[in-house]
PyMOL CGO cylinders between C-alpha atoms (Angstrom):
from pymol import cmd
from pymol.cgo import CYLINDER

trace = [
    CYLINDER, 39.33, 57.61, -82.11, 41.90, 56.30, -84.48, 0.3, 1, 1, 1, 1, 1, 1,
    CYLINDER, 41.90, 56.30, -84.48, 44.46, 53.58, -83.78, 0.3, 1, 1, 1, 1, 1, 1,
    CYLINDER, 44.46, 53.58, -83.78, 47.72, 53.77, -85.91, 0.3, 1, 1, 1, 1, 1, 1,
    CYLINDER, 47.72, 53.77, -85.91, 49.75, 50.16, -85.28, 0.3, 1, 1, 1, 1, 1, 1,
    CYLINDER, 49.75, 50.16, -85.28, 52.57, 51.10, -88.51, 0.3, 1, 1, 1, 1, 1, 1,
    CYLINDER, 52.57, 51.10, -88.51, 55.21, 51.47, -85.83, 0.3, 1, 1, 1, 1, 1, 1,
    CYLINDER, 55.21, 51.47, -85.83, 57.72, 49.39, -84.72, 0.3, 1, 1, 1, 1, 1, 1,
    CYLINDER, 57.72, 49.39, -84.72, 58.13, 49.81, -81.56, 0.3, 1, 1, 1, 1, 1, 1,
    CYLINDER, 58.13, 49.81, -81.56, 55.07, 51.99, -80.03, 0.3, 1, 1, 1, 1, 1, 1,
    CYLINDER, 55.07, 51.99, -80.03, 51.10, 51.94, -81.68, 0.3, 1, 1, 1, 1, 1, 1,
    CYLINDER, 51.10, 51.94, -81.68, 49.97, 55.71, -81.35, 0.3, 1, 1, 1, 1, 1, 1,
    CYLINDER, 49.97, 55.71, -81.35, 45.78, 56.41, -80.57, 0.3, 1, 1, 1, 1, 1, 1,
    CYLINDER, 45.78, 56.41, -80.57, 44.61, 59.58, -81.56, 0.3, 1, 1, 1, 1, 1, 1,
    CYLINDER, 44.61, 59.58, -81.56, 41.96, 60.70, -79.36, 0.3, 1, 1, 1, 1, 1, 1,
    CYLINDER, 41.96, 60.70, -79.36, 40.77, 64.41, -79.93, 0.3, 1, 1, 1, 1, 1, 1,
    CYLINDER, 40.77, 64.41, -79.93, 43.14, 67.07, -79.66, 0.3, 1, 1, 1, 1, 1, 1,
    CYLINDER, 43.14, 67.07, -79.66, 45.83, 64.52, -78.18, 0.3, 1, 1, 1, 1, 1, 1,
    CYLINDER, 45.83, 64.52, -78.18, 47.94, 61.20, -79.31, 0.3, 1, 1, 1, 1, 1, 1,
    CYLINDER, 47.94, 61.20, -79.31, 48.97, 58.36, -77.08, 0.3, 1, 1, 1, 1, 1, 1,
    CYLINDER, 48.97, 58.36, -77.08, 52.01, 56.07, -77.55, 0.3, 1, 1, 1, 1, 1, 1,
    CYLINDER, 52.01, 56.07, -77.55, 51.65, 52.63, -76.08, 0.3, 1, 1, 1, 1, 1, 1,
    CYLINDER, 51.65, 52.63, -76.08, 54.37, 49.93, -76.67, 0.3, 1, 1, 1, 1, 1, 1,
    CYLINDER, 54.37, 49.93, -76.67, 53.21, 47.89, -79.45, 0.3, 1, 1, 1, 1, 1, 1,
    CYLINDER, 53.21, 47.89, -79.45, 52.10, 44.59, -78.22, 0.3, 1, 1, 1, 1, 1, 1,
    CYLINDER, 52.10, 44.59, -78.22, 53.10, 43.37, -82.34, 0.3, 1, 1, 1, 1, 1, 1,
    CYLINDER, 53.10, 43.37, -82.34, 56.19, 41.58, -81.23, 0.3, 1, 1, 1, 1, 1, 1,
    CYLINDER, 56.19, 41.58, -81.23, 58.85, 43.48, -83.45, 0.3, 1, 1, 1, 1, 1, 1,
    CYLINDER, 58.85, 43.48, -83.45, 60.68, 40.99, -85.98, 0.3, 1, 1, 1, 1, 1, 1,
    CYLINDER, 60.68, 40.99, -85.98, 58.91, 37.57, -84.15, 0.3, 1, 1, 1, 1, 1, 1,
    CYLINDER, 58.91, 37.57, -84.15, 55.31, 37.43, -83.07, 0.3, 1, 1, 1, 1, 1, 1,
    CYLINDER, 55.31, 37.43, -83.07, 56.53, 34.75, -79.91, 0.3, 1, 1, 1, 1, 1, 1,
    CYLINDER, 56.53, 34.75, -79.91, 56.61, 35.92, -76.62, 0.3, 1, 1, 1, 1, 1, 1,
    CYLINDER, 56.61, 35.92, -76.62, 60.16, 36.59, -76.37, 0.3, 1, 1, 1, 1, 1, 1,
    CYLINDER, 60.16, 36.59, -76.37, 59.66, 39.31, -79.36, 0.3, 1, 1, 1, 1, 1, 1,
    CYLINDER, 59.66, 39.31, -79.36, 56.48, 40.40, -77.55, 0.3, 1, 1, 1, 1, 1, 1,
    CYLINDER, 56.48, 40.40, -77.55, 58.62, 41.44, -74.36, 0.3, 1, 1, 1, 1, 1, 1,
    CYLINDER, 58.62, 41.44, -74.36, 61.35, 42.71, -76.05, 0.3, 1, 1, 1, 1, 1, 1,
    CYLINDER, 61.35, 42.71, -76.05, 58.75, 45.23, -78.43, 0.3, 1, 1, 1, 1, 1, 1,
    CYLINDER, 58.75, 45.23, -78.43, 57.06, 46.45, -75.81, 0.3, 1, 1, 1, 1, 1, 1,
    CYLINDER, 57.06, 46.45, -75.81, 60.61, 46.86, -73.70, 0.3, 1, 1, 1, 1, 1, 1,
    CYLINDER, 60.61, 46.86, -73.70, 61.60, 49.14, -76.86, 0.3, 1, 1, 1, 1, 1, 1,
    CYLINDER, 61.60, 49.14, -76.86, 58.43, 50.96, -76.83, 0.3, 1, 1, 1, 1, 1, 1,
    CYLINDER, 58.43, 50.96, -76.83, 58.81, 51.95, -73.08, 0.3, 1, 1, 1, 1, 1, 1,
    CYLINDER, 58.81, 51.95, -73.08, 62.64, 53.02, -73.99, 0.3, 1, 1, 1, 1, 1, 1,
    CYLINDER, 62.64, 53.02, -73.99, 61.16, 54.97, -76.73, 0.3, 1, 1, 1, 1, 1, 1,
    CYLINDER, 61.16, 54.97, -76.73, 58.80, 56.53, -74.85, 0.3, 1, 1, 1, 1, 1, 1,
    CYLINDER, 58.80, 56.53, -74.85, 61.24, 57.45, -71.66, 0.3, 1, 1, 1, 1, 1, 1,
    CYLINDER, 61.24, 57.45, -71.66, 63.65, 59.07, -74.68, 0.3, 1, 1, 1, 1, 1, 1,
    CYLINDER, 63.65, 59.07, -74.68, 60.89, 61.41, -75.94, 0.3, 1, 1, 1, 1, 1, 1,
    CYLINDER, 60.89, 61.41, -75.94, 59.74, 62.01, -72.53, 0.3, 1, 1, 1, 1, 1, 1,
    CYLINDER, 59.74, 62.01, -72.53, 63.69, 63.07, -72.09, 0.3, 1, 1, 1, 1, 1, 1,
    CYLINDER, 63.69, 63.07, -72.09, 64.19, 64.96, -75.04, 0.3, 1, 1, 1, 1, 1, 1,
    CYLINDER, 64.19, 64.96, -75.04, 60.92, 66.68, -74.93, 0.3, 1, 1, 1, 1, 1, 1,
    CYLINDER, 60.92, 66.68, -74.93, 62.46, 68.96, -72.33, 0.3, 1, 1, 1, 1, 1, 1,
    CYLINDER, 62.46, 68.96, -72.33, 65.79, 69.79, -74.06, 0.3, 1, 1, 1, 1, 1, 1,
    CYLINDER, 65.79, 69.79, -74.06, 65.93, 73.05, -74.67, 0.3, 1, 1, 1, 1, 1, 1,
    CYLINDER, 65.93, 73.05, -74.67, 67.56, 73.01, -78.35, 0.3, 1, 1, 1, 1, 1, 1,
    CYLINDER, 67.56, 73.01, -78.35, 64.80, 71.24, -79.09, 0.3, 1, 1, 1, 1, 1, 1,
    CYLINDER, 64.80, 71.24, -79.09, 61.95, 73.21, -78.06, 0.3, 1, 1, 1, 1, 1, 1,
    CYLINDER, 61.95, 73.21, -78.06, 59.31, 74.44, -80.45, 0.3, 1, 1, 1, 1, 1, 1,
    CYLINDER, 59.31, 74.44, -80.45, 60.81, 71.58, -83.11, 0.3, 1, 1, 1, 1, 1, 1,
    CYLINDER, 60.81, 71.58, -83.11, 59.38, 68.58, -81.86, 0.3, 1, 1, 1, 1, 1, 1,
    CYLINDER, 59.38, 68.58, -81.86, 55.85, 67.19, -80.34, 0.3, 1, 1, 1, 1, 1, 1,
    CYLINDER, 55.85, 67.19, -80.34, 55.83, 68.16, -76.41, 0.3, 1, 1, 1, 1, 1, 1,
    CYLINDER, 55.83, 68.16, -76.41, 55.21, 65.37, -73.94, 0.3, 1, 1, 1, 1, 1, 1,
    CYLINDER, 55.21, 65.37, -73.94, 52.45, 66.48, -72.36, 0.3, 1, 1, 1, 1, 1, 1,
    CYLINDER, 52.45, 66.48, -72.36, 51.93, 63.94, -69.77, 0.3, 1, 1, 1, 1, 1, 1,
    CYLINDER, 51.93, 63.94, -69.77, 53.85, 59.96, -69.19, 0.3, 1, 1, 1, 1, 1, 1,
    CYLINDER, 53.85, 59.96, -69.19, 52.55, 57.46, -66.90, 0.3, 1, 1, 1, 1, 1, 1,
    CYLINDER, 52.55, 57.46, -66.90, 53.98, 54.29, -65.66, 0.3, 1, 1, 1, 1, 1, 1,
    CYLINDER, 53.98, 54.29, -65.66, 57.05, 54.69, -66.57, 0.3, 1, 1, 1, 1, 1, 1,
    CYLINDER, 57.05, 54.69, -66.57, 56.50, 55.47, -70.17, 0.3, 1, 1, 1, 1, 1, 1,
    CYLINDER, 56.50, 55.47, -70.17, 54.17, 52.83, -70.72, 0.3, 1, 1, 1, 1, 1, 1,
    CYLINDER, 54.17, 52.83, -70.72, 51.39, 55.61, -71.56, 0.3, 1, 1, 1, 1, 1, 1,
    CYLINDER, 51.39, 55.61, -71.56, 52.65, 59.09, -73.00, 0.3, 1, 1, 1, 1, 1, 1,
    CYLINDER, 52.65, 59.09, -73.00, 50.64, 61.39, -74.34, 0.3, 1, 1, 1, 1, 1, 1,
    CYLINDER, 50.64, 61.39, -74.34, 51.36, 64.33, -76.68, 0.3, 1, 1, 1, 1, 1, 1,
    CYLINDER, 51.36, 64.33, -76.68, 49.40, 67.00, -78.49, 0.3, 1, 1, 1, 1, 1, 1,
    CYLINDER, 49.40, 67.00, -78.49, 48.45, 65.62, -81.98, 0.3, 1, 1, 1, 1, 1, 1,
    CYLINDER, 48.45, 65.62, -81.98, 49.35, 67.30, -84.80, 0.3, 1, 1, 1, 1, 1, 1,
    CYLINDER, 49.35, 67.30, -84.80, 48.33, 67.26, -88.57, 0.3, 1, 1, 1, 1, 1, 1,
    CYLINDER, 48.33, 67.26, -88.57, 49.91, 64.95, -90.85, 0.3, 1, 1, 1, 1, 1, 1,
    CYLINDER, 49.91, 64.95, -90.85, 52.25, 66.84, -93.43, 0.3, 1, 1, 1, 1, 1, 1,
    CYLINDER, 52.25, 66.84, -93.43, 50.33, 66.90, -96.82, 0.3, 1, 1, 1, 1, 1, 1,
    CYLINDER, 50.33, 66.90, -96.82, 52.09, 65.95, -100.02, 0.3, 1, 1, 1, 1, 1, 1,
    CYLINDER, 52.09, 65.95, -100.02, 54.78, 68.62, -101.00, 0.3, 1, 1, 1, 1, 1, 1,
    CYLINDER, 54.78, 68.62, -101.00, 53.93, 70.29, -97.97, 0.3, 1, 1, 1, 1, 1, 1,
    CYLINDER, 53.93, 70.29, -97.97, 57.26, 69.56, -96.31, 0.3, 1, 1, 1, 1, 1, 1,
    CYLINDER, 57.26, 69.56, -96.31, 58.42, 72.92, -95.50, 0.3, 1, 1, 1, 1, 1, 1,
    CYLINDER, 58.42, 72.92, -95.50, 61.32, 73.09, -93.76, 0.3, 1, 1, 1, 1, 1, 1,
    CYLINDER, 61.32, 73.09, -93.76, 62.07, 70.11, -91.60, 0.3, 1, 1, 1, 1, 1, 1,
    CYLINDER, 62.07, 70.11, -91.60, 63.45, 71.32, -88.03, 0.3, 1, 1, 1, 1, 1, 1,
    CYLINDER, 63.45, 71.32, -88.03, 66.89, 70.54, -87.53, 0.3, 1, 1, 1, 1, 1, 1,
    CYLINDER, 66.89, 70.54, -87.53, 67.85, 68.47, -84.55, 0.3, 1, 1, 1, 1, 1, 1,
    CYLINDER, 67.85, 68.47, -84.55, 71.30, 68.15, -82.54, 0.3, 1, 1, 1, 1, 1, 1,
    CYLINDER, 71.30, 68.15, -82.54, 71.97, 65.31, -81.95, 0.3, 1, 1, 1, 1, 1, 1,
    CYLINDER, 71.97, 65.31, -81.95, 70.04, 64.14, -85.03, 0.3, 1, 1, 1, 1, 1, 1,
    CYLINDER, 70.04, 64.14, -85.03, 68.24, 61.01, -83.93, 0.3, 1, 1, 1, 1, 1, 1,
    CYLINDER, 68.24, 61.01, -83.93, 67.36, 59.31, -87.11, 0.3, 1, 1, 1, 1, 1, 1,
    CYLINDER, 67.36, 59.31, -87.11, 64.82, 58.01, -89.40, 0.3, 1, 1, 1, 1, 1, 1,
    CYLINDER, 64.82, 58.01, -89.40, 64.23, 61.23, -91.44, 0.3, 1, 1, 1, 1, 1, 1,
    CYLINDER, 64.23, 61.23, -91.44, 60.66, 59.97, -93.34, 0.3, 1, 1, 1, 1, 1, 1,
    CYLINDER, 60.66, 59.97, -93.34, 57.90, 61.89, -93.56, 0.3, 1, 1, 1, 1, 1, 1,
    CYLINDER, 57.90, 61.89, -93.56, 55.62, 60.39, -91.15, 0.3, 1, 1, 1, 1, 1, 1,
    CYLINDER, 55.62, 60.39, -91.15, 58.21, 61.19, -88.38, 0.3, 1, 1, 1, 1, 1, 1,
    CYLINDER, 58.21, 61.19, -88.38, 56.60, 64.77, -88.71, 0.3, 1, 1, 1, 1, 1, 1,
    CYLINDER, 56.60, 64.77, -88.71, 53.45, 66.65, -88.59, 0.3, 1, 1, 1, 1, 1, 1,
    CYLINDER, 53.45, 66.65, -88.59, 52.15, 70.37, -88.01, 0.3, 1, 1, 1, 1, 1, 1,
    CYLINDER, 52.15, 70.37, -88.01, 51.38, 71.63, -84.60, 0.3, 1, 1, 1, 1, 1, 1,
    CYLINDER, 51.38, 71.63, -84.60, 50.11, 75.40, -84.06, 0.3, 1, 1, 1, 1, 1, 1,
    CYLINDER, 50.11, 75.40, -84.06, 51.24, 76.49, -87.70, 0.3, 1, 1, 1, 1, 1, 1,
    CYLINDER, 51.24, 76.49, -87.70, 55.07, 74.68, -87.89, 0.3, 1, 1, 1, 1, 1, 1,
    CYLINDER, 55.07, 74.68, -87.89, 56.43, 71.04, -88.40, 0.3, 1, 1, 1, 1, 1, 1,
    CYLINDER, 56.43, 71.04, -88.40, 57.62, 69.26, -85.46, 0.3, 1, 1, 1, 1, 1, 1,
    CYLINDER, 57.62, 69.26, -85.46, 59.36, 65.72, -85.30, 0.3, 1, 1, 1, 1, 1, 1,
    CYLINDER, 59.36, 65.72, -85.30, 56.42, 63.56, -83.81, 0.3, 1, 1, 1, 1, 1, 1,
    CYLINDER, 56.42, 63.56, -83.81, 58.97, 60.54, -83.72, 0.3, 1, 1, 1, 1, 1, 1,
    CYLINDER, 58.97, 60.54, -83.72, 61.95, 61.40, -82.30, 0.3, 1, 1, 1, 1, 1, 1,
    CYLINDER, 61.95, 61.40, -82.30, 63.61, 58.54, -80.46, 0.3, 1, 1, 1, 1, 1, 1,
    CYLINDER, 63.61, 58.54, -80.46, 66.75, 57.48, -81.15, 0.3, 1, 1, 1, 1, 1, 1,
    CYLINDER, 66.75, 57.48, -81.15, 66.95, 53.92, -82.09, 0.3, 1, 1, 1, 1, 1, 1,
]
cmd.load_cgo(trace, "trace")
């Protein structure tokens, strides 16, 4: 098991052949309570986008399936895919609407082609 805590909004555990997004309990910009809330309010938005989005048909085959959400988005979980190695970038699926935040982490392999694994607006 592997815990990744880098994002802003969600911390992603990679468990087998699967990833989880939580909200991240971080706190976004302030570590108080009030930026505790909000973070993990942002995560669950984040979550309920993907879960969303997931299903759009455009879409399909260029981004990291929801496999399964519970509560509300609290826990999602997806099928994990490889990290993109350095200059193996290939070419990046195309998304429309286009939600953002084009960095290479936002994308990994799955079954032989990149998919967005981060793809909620913000």
């Amino acid at each position: 098991m592997q815990i990744i805590r880098c994002g802003i909004t969600r911390t992603v555990i990679l468990v087998g052949r699967y990833a989880v997004k939580v909200p991240s309990l971080r706190g976004g910009c302030t570590g108080d309570l009030r930026g505790r809330i909000a973070g993990i309010a942002q995560g669950i938005l984040a979550n309920q986008a993907e879960y969303q989005w997931s299903g759009y048909e455009p879409w399909r085959g260029k981004v990291a399936p929801v496999l399964h959400s519970w509560l509300g988005g609290i826990v999602q979980v997806y099928p994990r895919c490889q990290p993109l190695a350095d200059g193996d970038r290939g070419p990046l699926p195309q998304l429309d609407p286009c939600p953002g935040d084009i960095k290479p982490d936002n994308f990994g392999r799955l079954g032989g082609r990149v998919v967005r694994v981060d793809y909620a607006f913000r």
